[in-house]
PAMAR-265182 format. One line per field, with one value per residue (C-alpha): residue in three letters; x, y, z. Coordinates in steps of 0.001 Angstrom, whole numbers. Layout:
BEGIN
type	c(Ala|...) .
x	c(X|...) .
y	c(Y|...) .
z	c(Z|...) .
END
This chain:
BEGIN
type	c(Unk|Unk|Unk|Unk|Unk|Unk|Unk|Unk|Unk|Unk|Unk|Unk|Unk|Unk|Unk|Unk|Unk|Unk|Unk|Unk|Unk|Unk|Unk|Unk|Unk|Unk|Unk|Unk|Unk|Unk|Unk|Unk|Unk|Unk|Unk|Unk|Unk|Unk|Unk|Unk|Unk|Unk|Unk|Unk|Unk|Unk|Unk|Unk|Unk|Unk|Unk|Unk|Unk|Unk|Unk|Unk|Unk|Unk|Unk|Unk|Unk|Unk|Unk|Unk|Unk|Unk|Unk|Unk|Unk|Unk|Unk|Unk|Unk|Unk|Unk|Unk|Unk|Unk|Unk|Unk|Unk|Unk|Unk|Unk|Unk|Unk|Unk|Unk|Unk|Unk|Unk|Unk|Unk|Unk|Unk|Unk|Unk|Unk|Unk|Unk|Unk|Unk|Unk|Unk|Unk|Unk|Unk|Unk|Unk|Unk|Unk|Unk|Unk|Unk|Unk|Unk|Unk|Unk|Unk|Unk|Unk|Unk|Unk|Unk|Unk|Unk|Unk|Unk|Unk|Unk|Unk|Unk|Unk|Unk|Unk|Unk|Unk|Unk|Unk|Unk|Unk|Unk|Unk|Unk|Unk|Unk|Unk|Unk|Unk|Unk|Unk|Unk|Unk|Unk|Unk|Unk|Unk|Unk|Unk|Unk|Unk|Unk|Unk|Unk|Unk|Unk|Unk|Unk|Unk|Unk|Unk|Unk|Unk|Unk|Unk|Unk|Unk|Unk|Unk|Unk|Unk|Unk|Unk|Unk|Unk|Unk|Unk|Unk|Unk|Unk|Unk|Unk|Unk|Unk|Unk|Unk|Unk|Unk|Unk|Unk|Unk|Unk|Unk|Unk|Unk|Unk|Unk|Unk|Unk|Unk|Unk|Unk|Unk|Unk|Unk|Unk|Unk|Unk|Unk|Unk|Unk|Unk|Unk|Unk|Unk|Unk|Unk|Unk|Unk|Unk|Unk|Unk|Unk|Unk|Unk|Unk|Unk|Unk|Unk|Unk|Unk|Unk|Unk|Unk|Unk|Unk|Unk|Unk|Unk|Unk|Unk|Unk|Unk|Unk|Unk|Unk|Unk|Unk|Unk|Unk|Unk|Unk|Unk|Unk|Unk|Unk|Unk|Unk|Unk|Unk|Unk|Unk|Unk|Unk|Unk|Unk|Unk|Unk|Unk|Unk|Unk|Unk|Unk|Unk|Unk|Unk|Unk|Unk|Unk|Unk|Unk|Unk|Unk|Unk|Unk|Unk|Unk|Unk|Unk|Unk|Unk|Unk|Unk|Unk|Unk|Unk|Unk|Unk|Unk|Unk|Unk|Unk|Unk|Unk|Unk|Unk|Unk|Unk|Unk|Unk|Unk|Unk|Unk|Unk|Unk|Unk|Unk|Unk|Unk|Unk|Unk|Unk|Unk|Unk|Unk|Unk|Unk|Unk|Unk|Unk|Unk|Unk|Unk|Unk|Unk|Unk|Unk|Unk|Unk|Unk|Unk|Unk|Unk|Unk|Unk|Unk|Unk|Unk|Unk|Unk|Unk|Unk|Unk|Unk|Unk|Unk|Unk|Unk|Unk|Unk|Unk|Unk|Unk|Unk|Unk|Unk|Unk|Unk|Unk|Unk|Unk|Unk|Unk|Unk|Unk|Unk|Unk|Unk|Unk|Unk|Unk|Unk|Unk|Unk|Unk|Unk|Unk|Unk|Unk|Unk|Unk|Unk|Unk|Unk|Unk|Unk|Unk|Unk|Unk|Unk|Unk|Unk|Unk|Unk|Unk|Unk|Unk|Unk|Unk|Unk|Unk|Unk|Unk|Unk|Unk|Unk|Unk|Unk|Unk|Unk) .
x	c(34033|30665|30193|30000|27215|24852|25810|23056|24020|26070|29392|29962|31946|28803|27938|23774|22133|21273|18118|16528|14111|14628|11451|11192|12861|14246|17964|18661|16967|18762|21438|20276|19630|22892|24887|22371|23397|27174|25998|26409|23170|22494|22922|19991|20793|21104|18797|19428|15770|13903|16387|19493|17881|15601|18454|21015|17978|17588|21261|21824|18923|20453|23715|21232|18855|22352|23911|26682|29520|28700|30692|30772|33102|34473|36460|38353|42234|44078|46308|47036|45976|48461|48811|50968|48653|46142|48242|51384|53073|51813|51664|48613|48147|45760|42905|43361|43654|39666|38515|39890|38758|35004|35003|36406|33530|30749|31580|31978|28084|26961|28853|26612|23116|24244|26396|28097|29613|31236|34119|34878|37204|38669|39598|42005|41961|45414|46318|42776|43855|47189|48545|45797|46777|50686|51082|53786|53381|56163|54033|50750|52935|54236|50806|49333|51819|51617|47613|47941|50435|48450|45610|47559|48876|45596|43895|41170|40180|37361|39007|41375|42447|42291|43987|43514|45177|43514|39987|41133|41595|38606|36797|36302|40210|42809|46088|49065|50394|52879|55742|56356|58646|56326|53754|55587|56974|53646|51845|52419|51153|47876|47279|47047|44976|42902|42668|41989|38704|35864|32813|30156|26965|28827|28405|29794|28777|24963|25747|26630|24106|21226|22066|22221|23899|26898|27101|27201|30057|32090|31964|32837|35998|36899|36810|38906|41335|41710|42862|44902|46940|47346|51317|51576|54076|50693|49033|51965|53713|56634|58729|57475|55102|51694|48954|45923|42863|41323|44218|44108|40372|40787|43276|41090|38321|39780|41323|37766|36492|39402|38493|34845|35292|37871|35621|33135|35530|36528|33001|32230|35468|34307|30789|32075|33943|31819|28335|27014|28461|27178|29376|29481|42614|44574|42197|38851|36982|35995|34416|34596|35767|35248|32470|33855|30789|31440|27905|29097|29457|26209|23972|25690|25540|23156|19904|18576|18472|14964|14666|17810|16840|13456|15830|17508|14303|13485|14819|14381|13892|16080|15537|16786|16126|18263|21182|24474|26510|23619|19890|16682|16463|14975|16827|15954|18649|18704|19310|21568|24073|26436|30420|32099|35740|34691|31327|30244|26602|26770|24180|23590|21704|21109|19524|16791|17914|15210|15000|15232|18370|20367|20790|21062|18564|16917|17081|13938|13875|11486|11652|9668|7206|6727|3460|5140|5080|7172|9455|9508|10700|13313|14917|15029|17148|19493|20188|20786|22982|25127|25978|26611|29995|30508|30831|31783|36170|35884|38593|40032|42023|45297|47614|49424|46513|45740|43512|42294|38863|36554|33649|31288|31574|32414|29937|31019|29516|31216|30350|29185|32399|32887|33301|36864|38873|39400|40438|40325|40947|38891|40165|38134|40264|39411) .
y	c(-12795|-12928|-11075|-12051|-13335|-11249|-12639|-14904|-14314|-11415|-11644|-12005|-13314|-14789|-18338|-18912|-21089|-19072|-21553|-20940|-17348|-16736|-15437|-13107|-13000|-10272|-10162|-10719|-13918|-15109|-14484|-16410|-19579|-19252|-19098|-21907|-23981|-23903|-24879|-28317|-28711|-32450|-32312|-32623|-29614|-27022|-24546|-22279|-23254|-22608|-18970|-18732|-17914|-15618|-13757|-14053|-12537|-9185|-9260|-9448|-7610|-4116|-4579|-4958|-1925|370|-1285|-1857|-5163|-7702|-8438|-11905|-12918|-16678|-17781|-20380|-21784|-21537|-24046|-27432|-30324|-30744|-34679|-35880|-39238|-36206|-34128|-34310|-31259|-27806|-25553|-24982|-27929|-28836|-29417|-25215|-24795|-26744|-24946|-21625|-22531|-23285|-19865|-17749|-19870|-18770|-15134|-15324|-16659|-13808|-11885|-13435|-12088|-8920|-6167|-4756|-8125|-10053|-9552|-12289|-11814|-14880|-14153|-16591|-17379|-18910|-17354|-17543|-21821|-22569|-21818|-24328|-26901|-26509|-25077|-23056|-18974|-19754|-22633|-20738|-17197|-19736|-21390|-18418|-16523|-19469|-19067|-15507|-16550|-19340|-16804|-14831|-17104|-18824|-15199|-15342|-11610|-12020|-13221|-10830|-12060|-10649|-11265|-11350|-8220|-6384|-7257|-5605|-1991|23|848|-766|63|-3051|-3045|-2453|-6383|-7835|-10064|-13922|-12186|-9295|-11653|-13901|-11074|-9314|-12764|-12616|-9148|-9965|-12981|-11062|-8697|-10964|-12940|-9728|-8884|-9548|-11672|-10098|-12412|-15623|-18503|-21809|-23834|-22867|-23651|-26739|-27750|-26183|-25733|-28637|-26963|-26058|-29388|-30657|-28085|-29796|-33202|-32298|-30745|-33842|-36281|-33900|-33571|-36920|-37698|-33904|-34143|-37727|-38509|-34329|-33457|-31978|-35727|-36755|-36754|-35250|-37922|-38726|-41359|-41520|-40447|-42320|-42530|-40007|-37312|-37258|-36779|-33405|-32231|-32416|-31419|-28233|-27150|-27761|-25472|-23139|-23536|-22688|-19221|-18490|-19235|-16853|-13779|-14270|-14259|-11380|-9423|-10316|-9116|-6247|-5201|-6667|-5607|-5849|-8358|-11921|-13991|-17040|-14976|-12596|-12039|-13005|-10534|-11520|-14480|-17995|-19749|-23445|-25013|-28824|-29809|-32582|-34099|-37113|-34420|-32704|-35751|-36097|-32882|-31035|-33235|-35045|-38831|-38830|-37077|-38997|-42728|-41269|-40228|-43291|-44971|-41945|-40976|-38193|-37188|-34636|-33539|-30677|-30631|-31464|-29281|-29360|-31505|-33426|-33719|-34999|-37743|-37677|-39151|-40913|-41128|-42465|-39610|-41354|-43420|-45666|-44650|-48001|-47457|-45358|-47044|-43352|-42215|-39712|-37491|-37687|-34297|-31407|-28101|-26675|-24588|-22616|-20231|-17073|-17877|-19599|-18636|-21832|-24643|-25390|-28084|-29339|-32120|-33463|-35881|-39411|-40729|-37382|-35120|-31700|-29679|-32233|-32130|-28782|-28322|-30869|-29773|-26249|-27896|-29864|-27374|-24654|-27036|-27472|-23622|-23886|-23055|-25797|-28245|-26092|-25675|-22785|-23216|-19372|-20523|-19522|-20693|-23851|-25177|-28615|-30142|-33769|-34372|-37425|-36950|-39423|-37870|-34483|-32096|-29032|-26189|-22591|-19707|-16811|-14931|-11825|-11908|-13329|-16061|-19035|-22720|-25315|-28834|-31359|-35594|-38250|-40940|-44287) .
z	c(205848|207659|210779|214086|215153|218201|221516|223051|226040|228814|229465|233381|235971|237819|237988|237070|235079|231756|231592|235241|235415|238912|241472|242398|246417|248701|247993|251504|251717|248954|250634|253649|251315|249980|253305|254500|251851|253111|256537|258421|260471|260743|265048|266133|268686|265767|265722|262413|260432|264430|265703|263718|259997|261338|263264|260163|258143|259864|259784|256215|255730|257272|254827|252381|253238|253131|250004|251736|251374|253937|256420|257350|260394|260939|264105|263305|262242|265205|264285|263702|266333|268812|268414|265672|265184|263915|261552|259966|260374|262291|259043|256828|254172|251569|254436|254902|251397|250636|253351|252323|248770|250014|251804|249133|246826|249727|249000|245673|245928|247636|244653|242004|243667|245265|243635|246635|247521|250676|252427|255345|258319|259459|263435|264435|267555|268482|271242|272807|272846|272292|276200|277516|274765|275020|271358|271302|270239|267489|266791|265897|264467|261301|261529|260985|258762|256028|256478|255402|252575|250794|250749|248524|246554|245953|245305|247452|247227|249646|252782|255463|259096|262225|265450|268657|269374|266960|268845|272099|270350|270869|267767|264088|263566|263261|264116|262046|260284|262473|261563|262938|265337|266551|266859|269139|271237|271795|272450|276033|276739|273870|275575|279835|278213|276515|280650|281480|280157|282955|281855|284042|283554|282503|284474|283640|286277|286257|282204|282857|284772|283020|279279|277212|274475|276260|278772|274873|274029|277314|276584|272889|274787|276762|274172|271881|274482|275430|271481|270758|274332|274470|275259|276401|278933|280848|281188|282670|286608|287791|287351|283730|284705|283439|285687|286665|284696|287486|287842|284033|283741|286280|284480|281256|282929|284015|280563|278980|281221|280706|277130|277466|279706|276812|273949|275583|276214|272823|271511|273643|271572|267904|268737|269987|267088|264234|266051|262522|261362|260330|262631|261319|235960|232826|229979|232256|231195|228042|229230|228087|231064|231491|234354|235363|237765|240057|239988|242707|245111|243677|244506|248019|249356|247352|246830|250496|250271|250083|246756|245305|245946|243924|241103|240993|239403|236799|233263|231677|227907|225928|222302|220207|216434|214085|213181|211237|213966|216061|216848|215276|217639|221035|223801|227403|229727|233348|235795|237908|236786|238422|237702|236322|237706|241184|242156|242765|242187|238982|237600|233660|232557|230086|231393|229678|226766|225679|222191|224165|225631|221969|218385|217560|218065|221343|223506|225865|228568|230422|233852|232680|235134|237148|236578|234614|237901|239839|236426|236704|240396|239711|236733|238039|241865|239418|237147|239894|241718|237921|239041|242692|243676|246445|243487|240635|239323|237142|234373|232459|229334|228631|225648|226119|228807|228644|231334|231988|233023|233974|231427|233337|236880|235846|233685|231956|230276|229002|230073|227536|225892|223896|219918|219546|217959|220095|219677|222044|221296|223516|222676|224349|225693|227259) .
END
């Protein structure tokens, strides 16, 4: 029996192309790309490239500095919309579950360039809202309690909640877990402490009148309340008649601004107890997991429109020499291809698979009609994009698995796996 063969490459639970030699960077800016990458900043307000970066930076930077986890800190999922045209039901559903996914994915991100790790609180702010918007407390307790639940279930290590209550203890301590029935006793006395706290230098109506950003913030409230209380029993008269179009825009108008001087005392709280914060498998050990890379999603969300109507009219050239199973021939393939049965844009490639990184034979490609540094830069964004977790189902194989994949939209790779016996069966059907 002939030994195992050396491994070509480490075992690890990180997700990196083997192919790409990173630069050399500061960890924490890395870390600033990566969380950058996860961001939505296509309003023409947003200011993360001009203030926000630089601020998240120095941030990052003193986790870094101390080796210490980050601490990332997200307030959000207070619960479902009010307005049953929206939604249908009030408990978590698979809209939580991609956004919990994407989140635990963020962190796990972080994980790959930066030992200590992440660790984000989620700091729902239910109670801050639900009063204003007629959401009952029982309401956002079983949101909230099914939140916490589907966490677990999905194992997504890196994400713990906080409540509201637990913001107005002094110091970095939380609060012991309450149950649906704690929650919704203590509600009233979280929520006239929460009223309580005094916002000193906050004025809404100068803000309103001199800060674009947050007249921005109001109108965004008014037009989301006209659609999440539309038919509530607060739009409505006395009698059960429907108000006028101008009793129904002060009553909006005044729970926007309620809204507002919340969202600020709230603010205030997290800051004050995450001052350093950034406020915004069995048997997987040994490796071998499965990468399923949906390149549709790649192309929409990871390459800007500029760059991919450019790819559109290229084709690149792969060749690896010939071997046992394959090779000998070099190939030119379009880089984007057009899905048959979806209509979707799809991205045909092969990273770079140099000697150093294979005992077996190596595989080059090349970008046709580029000079060799434009090549260069644009194999290296594709193939680091193949990695990125936004678009990336990582698959751990246990016996009896079977899986069904689209092989045109989808691309897959394995990831390196200690000396074992395996078998997997893979049958192409059309």
């Amino acid at each position: 029996m002939k030994p195992l063969a050396r491994a070509a490459a480490v075992v690890s639970d990180k997700l990196y192309p083997p192919s790409v030699i990173v630069a050399p960077k500061s960890v924490a800016a890395a870390i600033v790309d990566l969380i950058g990458s996860y961001l939505l900043t296509s309003s023409p307000d947003d200011k993360f490239a001009s203030v926000g970066r630089a601020r998240l930076l120095a941030t990052v930077d003193a986790f870094v500095r101390e080796a210490s986890r980050i601490a990332l800190v997200l307030p959000a999922f207070p619960f479902k919309s009010p307005s049953n045209k929206k939604v249908l039901g009030t408990l978590p559903d698979m809209a939580e579950e991609i956004v919990l996914r994407r989140l635990e994915d963020l962190c796990r991100a972080i994980d790959d360039v930066y030992e200590p790790g992440c660790l984000l609180h989620i700091v729902s702010d239910g109670i801050v809202y639900g009063e204003l918007l007629g959401v009952p407390d029982s309401t956002v307790a079983a949101y909230n309690e099914e939140l916490r639940r589907l966490t677990d279930v999905l194992k997504l290590t890196h994400i713990d909640f906080v409540r509201v209550a637990d913001l107005l203890i002094h110091g970095p301590q939380l609060g012991p877990p309450l149950s649906p029935e704690d929650y919704i006793a203590s509600a009233p006395t979280t929520r006239a402490q929460f009223l309580a706290v005094a916002l000193e230098h906050y004025d809404l109506k100068f803000l309103l009148a001199n800060d674009v950003g947050a007249l921005r913030t109001y109108r965004g409230y008014l037009r989301f309340l006209e659609l999440d209380l539309d038919g509530n029993a607060r739009l409505q008269g006395p009698d059960g008649r429907k108000r006028s179009n101008s009793e129904r825009g002060k009553i909006l108008s005044g729970i926007a601004k309620e809204m507002m001087i919340n969202g600020a005392r709230f603010s205030w709280l997290v800051q004050q107890k995450f001052p350093d914060a950034c406020i915004q498998a069995p048997g997987g050990a040994d490796g071998g997991r499965t990468l399923f890379t949906n390149t549709h999603m790649l192309l929409q969300q990871g390459v800007n429109p500029t760059l991919l109507e450019k790819m559109k009219l290229l084709d690149w050239s792969v060749f690896t020499p010939q071997n046992k199973n394959f090779g000998g021939e070099p190939l030119k393939i379009p880089l984007v291809h057009r899905h048959e049965a979806t209509g979707h844009d799809v991205l045909r490639w092969h990273e770079d698979w140099p000697q150093r990184i294979t005992t077996f034979k190596p595989t080059s490609v090349r970008i046709n009609g580029v000079d060799a540094a434009e090549s260069d830069r644009v194999s290296e964004l594709l193939t680091k994009l193949l990695y990125d977790r936004r678009f990336v189902y990582e698959h751990m194989w246990t016996t009896g698995d079977y899986l069904i994949a689209d092989n045109i939209e989808l691309m897959h790779t394995r990831t390196a796996f200690s000396p074992c016996t395996r078998e997997l069966w893979r049958i192409h059907a059309n």
